[in-house]
N, C-alpha and C positions, 0 to 999 in steps of 0.2 A: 908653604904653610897651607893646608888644606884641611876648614872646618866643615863639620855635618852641623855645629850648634851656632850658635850666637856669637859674634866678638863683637866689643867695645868701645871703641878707642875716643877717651877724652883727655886724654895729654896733649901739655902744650907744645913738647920740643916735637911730635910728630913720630908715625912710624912708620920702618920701612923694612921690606921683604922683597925675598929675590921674586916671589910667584904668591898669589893667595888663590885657593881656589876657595868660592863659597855656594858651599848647596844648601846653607842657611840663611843668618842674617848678619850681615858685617856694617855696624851702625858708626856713622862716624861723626862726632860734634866738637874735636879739636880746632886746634892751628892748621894741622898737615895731615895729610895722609897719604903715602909716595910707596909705590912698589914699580917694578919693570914689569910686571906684568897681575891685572889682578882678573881674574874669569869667574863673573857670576854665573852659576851654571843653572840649569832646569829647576825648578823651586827656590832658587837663592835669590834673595835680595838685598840692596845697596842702601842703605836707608842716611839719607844726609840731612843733618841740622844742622847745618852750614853756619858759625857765628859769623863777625864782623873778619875779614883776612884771609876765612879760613879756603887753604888751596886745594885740589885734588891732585896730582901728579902721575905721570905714568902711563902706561896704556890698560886698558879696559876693554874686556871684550863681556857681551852680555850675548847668554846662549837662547835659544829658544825656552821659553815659559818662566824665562828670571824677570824680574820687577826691578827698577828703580824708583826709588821713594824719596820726595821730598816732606820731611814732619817738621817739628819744632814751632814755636812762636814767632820766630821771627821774618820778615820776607827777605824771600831771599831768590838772588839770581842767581842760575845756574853758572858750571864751572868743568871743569875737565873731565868729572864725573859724565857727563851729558856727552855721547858722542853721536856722530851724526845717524846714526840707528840703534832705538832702542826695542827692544823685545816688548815692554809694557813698559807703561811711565803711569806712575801713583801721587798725588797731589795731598797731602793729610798736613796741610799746612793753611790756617786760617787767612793767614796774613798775606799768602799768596805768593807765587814764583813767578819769575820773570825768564825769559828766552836770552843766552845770549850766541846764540847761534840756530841758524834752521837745522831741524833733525828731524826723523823719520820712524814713527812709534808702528809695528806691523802686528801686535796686541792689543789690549787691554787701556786704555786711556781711562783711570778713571780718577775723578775729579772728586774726592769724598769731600773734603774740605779747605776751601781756597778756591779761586781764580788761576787759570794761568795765561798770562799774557806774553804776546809774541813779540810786540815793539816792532822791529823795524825786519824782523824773521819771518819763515812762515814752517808752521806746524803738517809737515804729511801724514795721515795717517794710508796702512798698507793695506791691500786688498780687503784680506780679514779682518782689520783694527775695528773693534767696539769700543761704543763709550758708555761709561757709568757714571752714574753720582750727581748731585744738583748743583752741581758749579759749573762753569763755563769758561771759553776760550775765548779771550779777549783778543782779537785780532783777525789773521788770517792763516784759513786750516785748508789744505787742500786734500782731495783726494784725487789719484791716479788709477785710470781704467776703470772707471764704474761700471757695472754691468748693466745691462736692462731688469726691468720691475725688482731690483734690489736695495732697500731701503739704506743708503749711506746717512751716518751722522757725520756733524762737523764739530765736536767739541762735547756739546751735552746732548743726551740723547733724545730731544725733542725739538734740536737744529737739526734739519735732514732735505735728503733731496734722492727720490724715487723718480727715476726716468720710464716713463710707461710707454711712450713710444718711440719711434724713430729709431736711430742709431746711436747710442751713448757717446758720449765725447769722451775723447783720449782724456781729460783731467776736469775736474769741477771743482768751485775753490767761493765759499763764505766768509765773508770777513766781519767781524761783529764790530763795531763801535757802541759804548755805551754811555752813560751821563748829560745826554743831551738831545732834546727833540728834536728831530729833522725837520719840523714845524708847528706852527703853535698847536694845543690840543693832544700830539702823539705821543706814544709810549715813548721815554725820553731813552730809544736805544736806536741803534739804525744798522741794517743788514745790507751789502755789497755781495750777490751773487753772480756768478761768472761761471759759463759754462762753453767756453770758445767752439763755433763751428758746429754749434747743438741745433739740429732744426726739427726736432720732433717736440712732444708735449712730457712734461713732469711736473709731480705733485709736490710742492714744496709746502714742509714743515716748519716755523719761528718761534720759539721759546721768548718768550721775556719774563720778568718778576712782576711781583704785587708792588713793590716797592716801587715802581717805576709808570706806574699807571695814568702818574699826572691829571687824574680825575677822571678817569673815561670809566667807564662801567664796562667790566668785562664783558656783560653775553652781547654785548655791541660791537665786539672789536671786529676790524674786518683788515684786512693786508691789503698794504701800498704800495703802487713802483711809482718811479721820477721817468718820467720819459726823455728827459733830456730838458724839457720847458717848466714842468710841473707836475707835481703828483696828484696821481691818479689811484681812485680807489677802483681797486680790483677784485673784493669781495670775499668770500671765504666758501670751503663748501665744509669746513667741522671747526669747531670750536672745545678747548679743552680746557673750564676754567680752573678745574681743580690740580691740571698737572701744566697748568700756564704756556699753553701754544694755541694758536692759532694758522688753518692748515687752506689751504687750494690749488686743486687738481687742474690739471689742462693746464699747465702754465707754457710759455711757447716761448716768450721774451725775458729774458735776464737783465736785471741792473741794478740800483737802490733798492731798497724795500723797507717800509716803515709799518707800524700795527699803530691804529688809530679807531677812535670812534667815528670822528669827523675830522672834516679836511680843510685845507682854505680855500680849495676852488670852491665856486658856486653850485649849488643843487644844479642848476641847468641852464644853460644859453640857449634865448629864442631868438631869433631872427627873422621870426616874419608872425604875422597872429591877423588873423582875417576874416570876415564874413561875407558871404553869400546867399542872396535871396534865390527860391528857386521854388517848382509848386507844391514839393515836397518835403517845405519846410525850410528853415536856416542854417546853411551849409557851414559849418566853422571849421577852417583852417588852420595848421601851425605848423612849425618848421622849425628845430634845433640845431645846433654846431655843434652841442656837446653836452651831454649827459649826466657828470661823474658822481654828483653825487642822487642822482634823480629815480625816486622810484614807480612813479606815475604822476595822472594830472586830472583834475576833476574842471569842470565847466560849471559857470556859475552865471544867473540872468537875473537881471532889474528890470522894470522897467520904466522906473527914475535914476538920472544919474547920480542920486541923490542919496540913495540905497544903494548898498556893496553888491548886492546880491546874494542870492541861495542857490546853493547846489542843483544839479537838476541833472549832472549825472547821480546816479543810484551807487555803482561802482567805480573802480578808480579805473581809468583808464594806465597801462603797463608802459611804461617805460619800454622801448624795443631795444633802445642802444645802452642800457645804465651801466656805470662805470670804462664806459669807451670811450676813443678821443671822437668818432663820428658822432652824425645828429641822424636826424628821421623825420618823415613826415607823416601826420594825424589828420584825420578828419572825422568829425562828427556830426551830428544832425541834429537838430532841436525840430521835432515836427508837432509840437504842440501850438495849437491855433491861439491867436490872440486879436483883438481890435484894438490894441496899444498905438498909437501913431509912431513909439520907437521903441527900441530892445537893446540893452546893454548887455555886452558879458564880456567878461570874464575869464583871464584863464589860470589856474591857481596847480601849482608846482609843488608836488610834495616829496620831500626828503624820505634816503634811507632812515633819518633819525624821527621822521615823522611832522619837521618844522615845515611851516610852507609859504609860498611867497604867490604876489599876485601880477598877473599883467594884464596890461587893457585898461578901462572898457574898449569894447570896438561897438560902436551903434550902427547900427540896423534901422533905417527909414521903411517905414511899412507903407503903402501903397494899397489904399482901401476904395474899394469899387465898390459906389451902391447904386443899385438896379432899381428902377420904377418900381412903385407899387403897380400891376397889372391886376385889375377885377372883371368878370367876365361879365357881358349885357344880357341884363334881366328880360329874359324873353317873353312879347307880346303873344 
């Protein structure tokens, strides 16, 4: 049987043919639908509303620029229709499809309406494979042979991964998890990027929803990786609130990755905070282990302990190592004169989010010399 138009098939005893070719649309929401051989050909598509039972049978072959389509209301897991390659795979199913086998889409993946989730599969897309539409792959999507400065999606098109230097890796592979924060605060979704044997730099793209925001204010969001001990914010270099991603270039290390405003590590670990008398005023010291959330640090002097203090840097002093696992070392000079007998300060840590915490005081013992009054002899 070989249609240029549309067929239908919603009977329940199922139908069967020795061949179908379709360079249309062959829709099928029965029981069954069984041929020895059915060939979508260039423009045709396979379009399944799969009820509760209903089986595909036979063999399938899908030609370059034919589409398979999953519609209808109900969700639904795929079935024999699905073979381990397809040409283009279409999602127009609210309720969402499910994976029951890895296959490999070298078209058009577009996700108009619904989810499709992988479960315990994993989705390849082919060299050329694009993606459309605002839904997403729940799971793990791989791509094979990326090239260099070629922007790969992995599911929706604002999950991506552009290799800008180095030597691309034989395969690179996203895996979305979503419904749950990776920690308290974060976008309640979490990314698993893998790109084996990669040792150059890429810019990686993260899509999440509004729905999913768990309170953080969008132009705040910044990208997280787990290094193994804990997450670390990594910072952002674009922000897209209106098509919901969040992006950073130069990335070098692959693994978790979370979109957050704030994190649970601390704005910054000090480990040493000090002062120094000297003639050219009060040398102050400091010394970090670790940065992550830390965007600079201002100095603050008393000279009661009694009083917190006030500021007396002007500007913020920059963070050198922020959002890294190293620390750094600071120093700054207070050379404003005083006859205080002591000096308190202060060292006050302020957040990418702007909060700020204090450490110290460290005192300062002044050391004051007073010289004779010396008057000259009124000369006889």
């Amino acid at each position: 049987m070989i249609t240029a138009g549309e067929i239908e098939r919603t009977g329940a005893a199922g139908e069967q043919a020795a061949s179908i070719i379709v360079s249309g649309t062959l829709e099928t929401s029965g029981a069954r639908l069984s041929a020895n051989n059915i060939t979508i050909a260039t423009g045709g598509l396979l379009r399944v509303k799969r009820a509760a039972g209903q089986t595909i049978a036979g063999a399938i072959n899908y030609s370059a620029g034919s589409t398979l389509e999953y519609a209808g209301n109900a969700a639904q897991t795929t079935g024999g229709e699905l073979t381990t390659t397809a040409a283009a795979l279409r999602v127009a199913n609210a309720a969402g499809v499910t994976l029951n086998k890895s296959t490999t889409v070298n078209g058009e993946l577009a996700l108009i309406s619904g989810a499709l989730t992988t479960g315990a599969y994993t989705l390849t897309l082919g060299d050329l494979a694009t993606c459309t539409g605002g839904y997403e792959v729940i799971g793990n999507v791989q791509r094979l042979g990326p090239t260099l400065a070629t922007t790969a999606c992995f599911g929706h098109p604002h999950t991506s991964l552009t290799f800008t230097s180095g030597a691309p890796p034989s395969s690179a592979a996203i895996k979305l998890s979503s419904g749950t924060p990776p920690f308290a605060g974060a976008v309640a979704r979490q990314y698993t990027v893998s790109a084996p044997g990669f040792t150059g730099a890429a810019t990686l793209r993260l899509h999440y929803l509004d729905s999913e925001l768990n309170g953080a204010t969008e132009a705040n969001l910044h990208l997280w990786r787990f290094d193994g001990s804990q997450w670390r914010l990594m910072g952002r270099s674009a922000i897209d609130a209106a098509n919901n991603y969040v992006e950073l270039a130069d990335v070098t290390a692959f693994s978790d990755w979370a979109i957050a405003e704030k994190g649970e590590p601390t704005a910054v670990t000090v480990v040493d905070f000090h002062a120094e008398t000297h003639v050219d005023g009060i040398h102050l010291l400091w010394e970090t282990a670790d940065e992550t959330l830390n965007a600079g640090f201002h100095v603050l002097r008393s000279e009661s302990h009694a009083v917190h203090g006030a500021r007396i840097t002007t500007e913020l002093i920059p963070s050198q190592t922020a959002g890294s696992v190293g620390g750094a070392v600071y120093h700054y000079i207070d050379a404003t004169p005083s006859t205080a007998a002591k000096r308190f300060y202060w060292l006050e840590d302020v957040e990418l989010t702007g909060a700020t915490a204090r450490h110290g005081p460290v005192v300062v013992q002044q050391t004051l010399v007073w010289l004779p009054l010396v008057t000259a002899a009124a000369s006889e």
